[in-house]
N, C-alpha and C positions, 0 to 999 in steps of 0.2 A: 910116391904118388898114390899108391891104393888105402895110406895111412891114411893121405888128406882128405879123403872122400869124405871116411866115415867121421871124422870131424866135422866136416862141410855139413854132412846128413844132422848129426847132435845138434849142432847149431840154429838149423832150420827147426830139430823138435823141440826144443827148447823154448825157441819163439811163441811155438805151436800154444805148448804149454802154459807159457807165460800169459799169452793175450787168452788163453780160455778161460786159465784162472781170472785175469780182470773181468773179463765177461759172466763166470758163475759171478763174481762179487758184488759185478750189481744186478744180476736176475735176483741174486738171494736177498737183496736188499731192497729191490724193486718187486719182491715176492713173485715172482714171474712162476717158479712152481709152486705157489701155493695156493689152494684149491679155496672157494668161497662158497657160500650161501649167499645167491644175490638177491636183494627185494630193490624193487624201486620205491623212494619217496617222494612224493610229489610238494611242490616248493615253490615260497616266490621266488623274485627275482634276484632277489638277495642271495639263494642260494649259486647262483654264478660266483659268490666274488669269494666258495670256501676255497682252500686252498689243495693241490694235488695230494691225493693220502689224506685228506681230513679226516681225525677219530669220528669216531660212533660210539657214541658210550650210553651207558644203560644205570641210572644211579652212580653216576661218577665213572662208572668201571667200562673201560675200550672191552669193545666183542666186537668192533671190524672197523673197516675203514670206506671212505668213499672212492668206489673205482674213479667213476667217471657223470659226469654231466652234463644235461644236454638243454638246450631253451627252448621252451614252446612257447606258442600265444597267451598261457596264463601264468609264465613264469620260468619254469625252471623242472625238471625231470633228471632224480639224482640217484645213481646206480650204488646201493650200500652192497659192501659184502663182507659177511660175518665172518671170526673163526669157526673153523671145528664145527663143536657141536653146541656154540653158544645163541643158535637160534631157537632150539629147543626149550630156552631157559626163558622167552620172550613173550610174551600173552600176545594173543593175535589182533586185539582189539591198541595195542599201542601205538602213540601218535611222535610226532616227531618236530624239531621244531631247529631252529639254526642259531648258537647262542656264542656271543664271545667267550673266552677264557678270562680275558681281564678288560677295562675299557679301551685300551689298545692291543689288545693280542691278537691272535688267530682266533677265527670261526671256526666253531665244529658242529656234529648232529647231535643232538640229544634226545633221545627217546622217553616220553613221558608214560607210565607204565600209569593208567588208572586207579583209584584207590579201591581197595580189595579183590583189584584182578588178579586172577593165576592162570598160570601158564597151559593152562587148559579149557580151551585149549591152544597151541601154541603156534606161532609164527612161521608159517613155510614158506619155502625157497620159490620164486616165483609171484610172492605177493606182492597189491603195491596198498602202500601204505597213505591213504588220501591225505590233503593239504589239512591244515591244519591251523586253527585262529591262535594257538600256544605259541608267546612273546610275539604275537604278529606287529605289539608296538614298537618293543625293544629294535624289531628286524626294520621298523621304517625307518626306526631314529638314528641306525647306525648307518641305515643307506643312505640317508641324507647327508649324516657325519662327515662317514668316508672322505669322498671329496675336498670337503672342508680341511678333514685332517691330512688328507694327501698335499691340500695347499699350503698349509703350515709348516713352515719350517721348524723344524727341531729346537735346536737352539734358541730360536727367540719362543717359541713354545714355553720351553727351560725355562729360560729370565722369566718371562711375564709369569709362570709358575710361583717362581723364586720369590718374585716381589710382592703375590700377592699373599703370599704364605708369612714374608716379614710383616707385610701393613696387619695383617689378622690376628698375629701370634701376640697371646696377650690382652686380645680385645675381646674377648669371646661373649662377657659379660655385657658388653656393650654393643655389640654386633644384637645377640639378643635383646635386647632392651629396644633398639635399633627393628627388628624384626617384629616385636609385637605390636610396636608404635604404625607402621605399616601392616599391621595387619587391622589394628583397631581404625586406622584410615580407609582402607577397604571396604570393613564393614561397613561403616556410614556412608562410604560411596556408592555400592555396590544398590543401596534400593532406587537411586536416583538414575541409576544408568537408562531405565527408560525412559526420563525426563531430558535427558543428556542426550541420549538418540533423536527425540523428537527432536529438541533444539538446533542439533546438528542438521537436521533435513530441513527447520526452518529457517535456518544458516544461509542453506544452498539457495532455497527459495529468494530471500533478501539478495544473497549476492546475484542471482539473473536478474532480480527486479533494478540493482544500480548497476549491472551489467546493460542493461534495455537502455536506459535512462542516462546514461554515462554522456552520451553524444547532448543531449539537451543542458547535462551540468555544464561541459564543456560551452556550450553556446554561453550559459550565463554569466563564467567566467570570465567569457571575453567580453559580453555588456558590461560588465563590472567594472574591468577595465577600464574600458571608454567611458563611464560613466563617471569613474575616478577623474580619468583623465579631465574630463569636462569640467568638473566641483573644482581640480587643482586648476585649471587656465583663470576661473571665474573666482578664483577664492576672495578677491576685492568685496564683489557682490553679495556672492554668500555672508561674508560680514557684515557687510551694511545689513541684510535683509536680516540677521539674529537681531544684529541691535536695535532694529525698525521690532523688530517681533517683542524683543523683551522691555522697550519703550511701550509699546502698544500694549504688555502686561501689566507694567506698571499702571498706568492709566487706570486702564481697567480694572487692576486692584484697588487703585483711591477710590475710581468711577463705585466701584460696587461696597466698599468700605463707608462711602459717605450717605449711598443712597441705597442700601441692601433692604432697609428696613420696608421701605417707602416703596420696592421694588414688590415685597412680600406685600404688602398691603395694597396695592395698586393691583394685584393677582385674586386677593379674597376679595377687595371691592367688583374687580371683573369677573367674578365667577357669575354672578349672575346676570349680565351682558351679555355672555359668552356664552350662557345657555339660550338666552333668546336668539342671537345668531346661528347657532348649532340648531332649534329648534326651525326658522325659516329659510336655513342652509338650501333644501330645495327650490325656494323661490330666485335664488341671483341669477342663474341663469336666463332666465328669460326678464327679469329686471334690465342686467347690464343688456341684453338684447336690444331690449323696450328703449332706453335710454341711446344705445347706438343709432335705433332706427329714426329716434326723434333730433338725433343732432342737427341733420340737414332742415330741418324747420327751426329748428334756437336757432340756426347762424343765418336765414334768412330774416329770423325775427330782430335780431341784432347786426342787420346787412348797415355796412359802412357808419361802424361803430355807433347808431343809431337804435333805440328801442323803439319799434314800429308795432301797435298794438291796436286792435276795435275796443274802445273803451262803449259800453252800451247801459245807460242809465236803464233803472227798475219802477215802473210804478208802484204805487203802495201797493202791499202786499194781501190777498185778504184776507189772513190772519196777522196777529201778533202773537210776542214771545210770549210765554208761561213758563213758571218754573217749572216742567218737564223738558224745555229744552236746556238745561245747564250741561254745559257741555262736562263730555267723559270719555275717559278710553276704556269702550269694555267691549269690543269686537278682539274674539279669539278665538276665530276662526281656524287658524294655523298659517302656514303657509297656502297661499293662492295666486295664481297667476294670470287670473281674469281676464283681461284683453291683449296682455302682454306677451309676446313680443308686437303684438298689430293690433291697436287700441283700435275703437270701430273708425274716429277721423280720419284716420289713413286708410281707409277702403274707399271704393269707389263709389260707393252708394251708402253711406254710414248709418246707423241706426242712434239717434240718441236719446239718450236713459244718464239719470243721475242713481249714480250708488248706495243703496241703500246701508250704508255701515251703524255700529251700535256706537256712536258718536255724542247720544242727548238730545241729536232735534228727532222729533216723535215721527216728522211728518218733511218729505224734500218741500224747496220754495218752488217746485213748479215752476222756475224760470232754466234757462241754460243758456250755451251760445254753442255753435259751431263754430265761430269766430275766432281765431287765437291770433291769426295775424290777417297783410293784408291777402287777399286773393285765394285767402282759405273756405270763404263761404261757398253756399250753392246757389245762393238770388241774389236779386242786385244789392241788396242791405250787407254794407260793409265790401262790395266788393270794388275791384279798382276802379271799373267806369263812375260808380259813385264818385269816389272819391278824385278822378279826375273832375268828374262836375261840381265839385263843392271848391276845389284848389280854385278852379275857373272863376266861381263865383268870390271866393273872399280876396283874390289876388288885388284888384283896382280896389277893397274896399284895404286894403293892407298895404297897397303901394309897390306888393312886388307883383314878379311874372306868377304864373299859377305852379313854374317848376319849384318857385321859391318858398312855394308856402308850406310850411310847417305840417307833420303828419297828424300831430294832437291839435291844430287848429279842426283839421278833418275830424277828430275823435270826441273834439266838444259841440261843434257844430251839428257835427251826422246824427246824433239822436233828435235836435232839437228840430231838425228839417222834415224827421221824418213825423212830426207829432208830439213825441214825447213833454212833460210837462216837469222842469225843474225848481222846486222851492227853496228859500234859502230863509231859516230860520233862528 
């Protein structure tokens, strides 16, 4: 029994032993007593993803490792800590930067030592080593990477490696060739890319403007439609009306074939027509006026399809012609529109005057009429009571009633009642 004790007791140190030993082997390997020079570096964000224990190296050569890491608001705060006395060896003004080993390896720190720095004077324990623009591109590209390459699978990594490595192997000469051709592409593109900007913004413009307008195409669409629709119901029509059309071409082509000439010549003989028209153009207006106004007297002068007129014979006159009266048209005046549209007969109180135009007679015959038909005068001469009194008189000597007598019986009789003296030689 007092044997088994001290067995019992071995056993237990033994344990002892064993589990310190594992415990030195990984403090020793976890460098748990091993003493550091720490500086802090300050880092992007990128400095998160180095790995626990990442080197620190100085021209390729490890002089410590990274403790530990911590994230702030601009990134990253990274705990280095050197061997020994290899801070000594460091220039104080060294920068520091986070680079891979290979494009998939681990990250580690690399310290950039300035060109002709020396170590004096040198790096001490407690410094912190400010951020630094050194590979800040490299450190975005891989932070993007990452990800990327976290997402990819190995394997097909691999293959698609594999395969692009056979498509290439061999072609190198032509991959080149390949390359320059695309670069001489470039070049010629590359002065137009402002032309190519603006276009693309006046792209955008055109597309809101048939964007706007979109709903109006669509309307016309649908007219179109129905407009089809209609041409196909009617298509009989539409036929007939081509061959009506291109009848009515034909024609017109003999029409103008037979008589173009004649057409052309009927245009230089009218040029000068067409100028005296165009020069008394102002006058139609109150012409056609003048002419409207007088209608209601022609259709009472022409009442029941009858010409009803004061015929008024002239005594000699007291002069005669001379050859200054041979008549002529030389009044060019221009256009004039003298009494028209309301010659003075048609007022109430008229005034009348013979025209003096440049016609050939030198001098008016001083005669006139107010007379144009019946019941147009202002005295009794010519007017109806006469000529009820004249019908009265010639009717027993004519056989009829006085309604029956003729208006030119009145028209030869009325001057000779009133005096006048007719010869006939």
């Amino acid at each position: 029994m007092s044997k088994a004790i001290p067995h019992k007791a071995l056993g237990v140190i033994f344990l002892c032993l064993l589990l310190l030993a594992g415990w030195l082997t990984y403090a020793i390997f976890n460098k748990t007593f091993a003493s550091y020079d720490e500086v802090t570096l300050q880092t992007s964000k990128i400095g998160l993803q180095l790995p626990q224990r990442a080197d620190v190296k100085v021209r390729g050569v490890i002089v410590g490792e990274v403790l530990e890491f911590e994230a702030n608001s601009q990134g990253a705060e990274l705990t280095l800590g050197f061997y020994g006395d290899e801070i000594e060896q460091i220039p104080a003004d060294v920068t520091g930067s986070i680079v891979p080993k290979t494009l998939f390896g681990e990250k580690y720190v690399s310290l950039e030592v300035p060109e002709g720095s020396t170590p004096d004077p040198a790096l001490q324990a407690g410094s912190t080593i400010p951020r630094t623009e050194v590979a800040i591109e490299v450190e975005e590209v891989l932070s993007d990477l990452y990800p990327l390459l976290r997402t990819v699978q190995p394997a097909d990594l691999n293959m698609t490696l594999n395969a692009l490595a056979t498509a290439l192997e061999g072609r190198g000469e032509e991959l080149g060739e390949n390359l320059e051709t695309l670069d001489s592409y470039l070049k010629r593109l590359n002065p137009h890319i402002p032309q190519l900007i603006d276009d693309l913004r006046l792209t955008a413009q055109v597309s809101d403007v048939y964007a706007d307008v979109t709903p109006e195409i669509a309307e016309i669409l649908r007219n179109t439609i129905t407009t089809t629709g209609t041409l196909e119901d009617r298509d009989a029509k539409v036929r007939a009306l081509y061959q009506d059309v291109a009848a009515f071409s034909d024609t017109s082509r003999r029409f103008l074939d037979t008589n173009g000439d004649n057409l052309i010549r009927l245009g230089e003989l009218g040029r000068q027509q067409l100028r005296v028209f165009a020069k008394y153009a102002p006058e139609y207006p109150c012409l056609l006026k003048g002419i409207a106004n007088a209608a209601p007297r022609q259709a009472e002068s022409f009442r029941g399809f009858t010409l009803h007129i004061v015929l008024e014979t002239l005594p000699n006159q007291p002069r005669g012609y001379n050859p200054n009266d041979t008549p002529r048209y030389g009044d060019k005046r221009g256009p004039d529109c003298a009494n028209l549209p309301t010659p003075p007969w048609t007022q109430q109180n008229p005034v009348r005057h013979q025209p003096d135009f440049n016609d050939g007679v030198d001098e008016s015959t001083g005669k006139g009429t107010s007379r144009v038909a019946p019941s147009w005068g202002t005295g009794y001469e010519g007017s109806v009571a006469e000529a009820g009194l004249l019908k009265a008189l010639l009717g027993p000597a004519l056989g009829r009633t006085a309604a029956d007598v003729p208006d030119l019986a009145v028209l030869l009789v009325g001057p000779m009642a009133r005096g006048a003296e007719v010869s006939l030689r």
